[in-house]
C-alpha positions as CSV (number, residue, x, y, z in Angstrom):
1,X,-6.9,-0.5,0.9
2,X,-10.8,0.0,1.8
3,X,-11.3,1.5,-1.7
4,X,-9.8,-2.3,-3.6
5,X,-11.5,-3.8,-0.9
6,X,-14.4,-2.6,-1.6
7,X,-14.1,-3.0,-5.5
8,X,-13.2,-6.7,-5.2
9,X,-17.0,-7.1,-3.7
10,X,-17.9,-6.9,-7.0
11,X,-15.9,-9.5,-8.5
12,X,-14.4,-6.7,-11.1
13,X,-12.5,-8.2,-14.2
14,X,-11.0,-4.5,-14.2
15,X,-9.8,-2.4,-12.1
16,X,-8.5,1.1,-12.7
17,X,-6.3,2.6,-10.3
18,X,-5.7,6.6,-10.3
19,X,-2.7,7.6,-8.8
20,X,-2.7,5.3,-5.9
21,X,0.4,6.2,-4.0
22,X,0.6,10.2,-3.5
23,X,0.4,11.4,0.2
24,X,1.0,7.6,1.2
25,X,3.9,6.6,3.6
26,X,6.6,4.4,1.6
27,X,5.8,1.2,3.0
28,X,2.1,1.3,2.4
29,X,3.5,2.7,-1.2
30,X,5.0,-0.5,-1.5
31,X,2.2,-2.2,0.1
32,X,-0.5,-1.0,-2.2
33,X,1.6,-1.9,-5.2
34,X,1.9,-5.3,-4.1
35,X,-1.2,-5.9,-3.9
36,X,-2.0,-4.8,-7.2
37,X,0.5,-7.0,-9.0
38,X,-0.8,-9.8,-6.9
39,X,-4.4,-8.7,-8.3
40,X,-3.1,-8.8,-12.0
41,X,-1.4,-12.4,-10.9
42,X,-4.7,-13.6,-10.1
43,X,-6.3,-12.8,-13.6
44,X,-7.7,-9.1,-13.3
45,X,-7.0,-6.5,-15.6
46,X,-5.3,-3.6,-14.1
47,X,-5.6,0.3,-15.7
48,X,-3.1,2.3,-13.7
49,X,-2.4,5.7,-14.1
50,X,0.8,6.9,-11.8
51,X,3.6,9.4,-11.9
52,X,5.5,6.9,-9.7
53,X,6.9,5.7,-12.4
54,X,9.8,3.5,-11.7
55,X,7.7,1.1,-9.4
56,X,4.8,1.0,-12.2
57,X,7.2,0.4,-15.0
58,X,8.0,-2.7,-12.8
59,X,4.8,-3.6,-12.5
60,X,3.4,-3.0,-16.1
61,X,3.0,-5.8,-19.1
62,X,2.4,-2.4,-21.2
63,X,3.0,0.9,-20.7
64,X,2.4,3.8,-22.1
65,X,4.1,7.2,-21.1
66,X,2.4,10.5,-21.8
67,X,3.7,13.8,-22.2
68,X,1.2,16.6,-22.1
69,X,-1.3,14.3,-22.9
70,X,0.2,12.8,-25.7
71,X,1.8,9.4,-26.2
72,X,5.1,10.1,-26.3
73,X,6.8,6.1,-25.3
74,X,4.8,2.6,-25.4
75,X,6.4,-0.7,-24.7
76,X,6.8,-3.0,-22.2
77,X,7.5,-1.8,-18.5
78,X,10.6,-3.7,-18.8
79,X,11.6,-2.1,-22.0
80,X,10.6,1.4,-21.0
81,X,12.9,1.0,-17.9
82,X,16.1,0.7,-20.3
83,X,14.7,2.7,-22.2
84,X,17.7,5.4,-22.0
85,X,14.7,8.4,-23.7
86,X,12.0,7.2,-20.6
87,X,15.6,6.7,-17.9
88,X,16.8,10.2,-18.7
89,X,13.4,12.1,-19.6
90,X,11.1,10.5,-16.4
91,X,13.1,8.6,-13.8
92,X,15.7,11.3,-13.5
93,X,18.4,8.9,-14.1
């Protein structure tokens, strides 16, 4: 939270986020991703990069999914997450 903090000093019209929530308890997870969808609401472009992927899909206008480092779905976060390809092949489901 120091690290966006400190970002928004600078009155960024980007941010890019690298794997925000790994090592993080669940609520400040949850916490952190709030606040970036609340950043995004506000009008700032958000890059994020995350394995978490059920919670980003939720979170993205666009996503892309890469497999070893190729793009291997792109659509909508709310497309990818009926996706049955992305359910099966990334959110275990």
């Amino acid at each position: 939270m120091l690290a966006i903090g400190r970002c928004l000093m600078g009155q960024p019209e980007l941010i890019m986020f690298d794997e925000p929530s790994p090592g993080l308890a669940p609520t400040v997870v949850q916490e952190v991703f709030r606040t970036i969808r609340r950043l995004n609401r506000e009008g700032i472009a958000i890059l994020l990069v995350e394995q978490n992927v059920a919670p980003s899909l939720k979170l993205a206008g666009h996503a892309y999914v890469l497999e070893q480092g190729r793009v291997a779905l792109t659509g909508t976060g709310a497309e990818l997450l009926v996706d049955d390809r992305a359910r099966q092949a990334y959110l275990g489901l």
